[in-house]
C-alpha positions in Angstrom: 17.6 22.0 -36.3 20.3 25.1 -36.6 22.4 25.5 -39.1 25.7 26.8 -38.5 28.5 27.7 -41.0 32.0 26.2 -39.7 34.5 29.2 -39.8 38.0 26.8 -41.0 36.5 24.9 -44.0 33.6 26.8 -44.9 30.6 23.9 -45.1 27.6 24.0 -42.7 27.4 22.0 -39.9 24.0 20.4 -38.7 23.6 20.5 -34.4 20.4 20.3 -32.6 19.4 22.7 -30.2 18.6 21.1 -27.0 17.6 23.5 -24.6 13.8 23.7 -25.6 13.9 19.1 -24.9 15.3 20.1 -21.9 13.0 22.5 -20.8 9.8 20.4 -21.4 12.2 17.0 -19.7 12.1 19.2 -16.6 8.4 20.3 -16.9 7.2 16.3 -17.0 9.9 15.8 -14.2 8.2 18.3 -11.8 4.4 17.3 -12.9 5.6 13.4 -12.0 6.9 14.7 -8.6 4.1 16.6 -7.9 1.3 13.9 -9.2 3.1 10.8 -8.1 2.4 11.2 -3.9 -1.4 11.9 -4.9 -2.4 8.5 -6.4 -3.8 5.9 -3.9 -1.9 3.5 -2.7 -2.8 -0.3 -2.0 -6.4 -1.6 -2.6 -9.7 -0.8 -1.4 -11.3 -4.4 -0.2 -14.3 -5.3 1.9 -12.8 -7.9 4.5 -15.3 -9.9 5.9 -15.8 -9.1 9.5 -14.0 -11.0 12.1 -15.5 -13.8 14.3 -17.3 -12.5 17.8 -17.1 -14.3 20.7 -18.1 -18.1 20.6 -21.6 -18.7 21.9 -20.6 -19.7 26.0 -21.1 -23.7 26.9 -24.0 -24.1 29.6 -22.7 -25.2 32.4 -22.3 -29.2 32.9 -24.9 -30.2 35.6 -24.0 -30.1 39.3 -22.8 -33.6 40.8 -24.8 -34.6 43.8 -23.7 -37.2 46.1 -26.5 -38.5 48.2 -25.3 -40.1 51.6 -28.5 -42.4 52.9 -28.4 -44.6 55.8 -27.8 -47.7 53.6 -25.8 -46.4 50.5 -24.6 -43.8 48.4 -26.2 -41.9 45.4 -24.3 -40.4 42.9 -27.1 -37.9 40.7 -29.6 -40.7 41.6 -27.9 -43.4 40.4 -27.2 -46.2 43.5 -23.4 -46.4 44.2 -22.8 -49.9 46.5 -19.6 -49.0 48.4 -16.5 -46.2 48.8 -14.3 -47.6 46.2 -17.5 -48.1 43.7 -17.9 -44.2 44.3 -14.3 -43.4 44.0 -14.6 -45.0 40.7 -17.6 -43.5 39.7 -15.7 -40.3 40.6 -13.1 -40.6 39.0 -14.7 -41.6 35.7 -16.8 -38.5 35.7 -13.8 -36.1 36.8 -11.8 -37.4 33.8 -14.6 -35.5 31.2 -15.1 -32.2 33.7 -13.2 -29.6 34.2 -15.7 -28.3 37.0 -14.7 -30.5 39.8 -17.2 -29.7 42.1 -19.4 -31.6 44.3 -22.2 -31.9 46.3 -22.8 -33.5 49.3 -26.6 -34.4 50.7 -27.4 -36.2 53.6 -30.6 -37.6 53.6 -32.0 -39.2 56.9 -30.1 -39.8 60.0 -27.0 -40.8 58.8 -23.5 -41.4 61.1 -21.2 -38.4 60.7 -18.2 -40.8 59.7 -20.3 -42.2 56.8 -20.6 -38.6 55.6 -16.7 -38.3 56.3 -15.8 -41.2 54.4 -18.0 -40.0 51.1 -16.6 -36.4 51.4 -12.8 -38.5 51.8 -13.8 -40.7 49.0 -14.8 -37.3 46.8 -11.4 -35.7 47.5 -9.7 -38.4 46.7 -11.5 -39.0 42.8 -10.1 -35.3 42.4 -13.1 -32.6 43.7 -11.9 -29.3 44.5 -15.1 -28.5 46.4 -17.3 -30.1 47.7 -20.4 -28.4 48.9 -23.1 -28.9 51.1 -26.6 -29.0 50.3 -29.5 -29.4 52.6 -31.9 -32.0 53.5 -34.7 -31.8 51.1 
């Protein structure tokens, strides 16, 4: 602190000198700006690593539709008639989403028997049918 003599009444007067506060105010204010843009920002963290690809589904086994002189086979299971097999069909369609089948003609069968399981397949819901040969 100064100590200055007020000319009028004679009697010090006690003021403080500010400029040296000031001087060291502006030295921390240029340190801050220059240190702030340096410290790390956000937080280092191991995140676990994401999920690959599921493991693919095997594909659901073909469905073969045997055509014999007497009956129908559906993956060797007898069928009795064309609506049993449109059932049958039907039923399996409803789990699948491969709608596929295939056809095999075993013996000498008519070609309208063959026509009437291929109908009978299309209209269960198969978007293919295939056609395998005779074993």
């Amino acid at each position: 602190m100064a100590m200055t003599v007020e000319q009028e009444r004679g009697r010090p007067v006690a003021s403080m000198n500010v400029t040296p506060l000031i001087d060291v105010m502006l030295v921390l204010l240029i340190l801050f700006m220059i240190l702030t843009p340096l410290k790390p920002r956000g937080l280092d963290a191991a995140l676990p690593a994401p999920p690959g690809p599921p493991p693919p589904l095997p594909p659901p086994d073909p469905i073969v539709l045997t055509v014999e002189e007497g009956a129908f086979a559906l993956n060797s299971a007898p069928v009795a008639d064309v609506p049993a097999l449109d059932e049958r069909l039907k039923e399996i369609f409803r789990l699948r989403s491969d709608r596929t089948v295939f056809v095999r003609v075993s013996g000498h069968v008519r070609y309208g028997r063959v026509v009437e399981a291929m109908d009978a397949a299309r209209g269960a819901g198969a978007e293919r049918i295939g056609i395998l040969g005779s074993r």
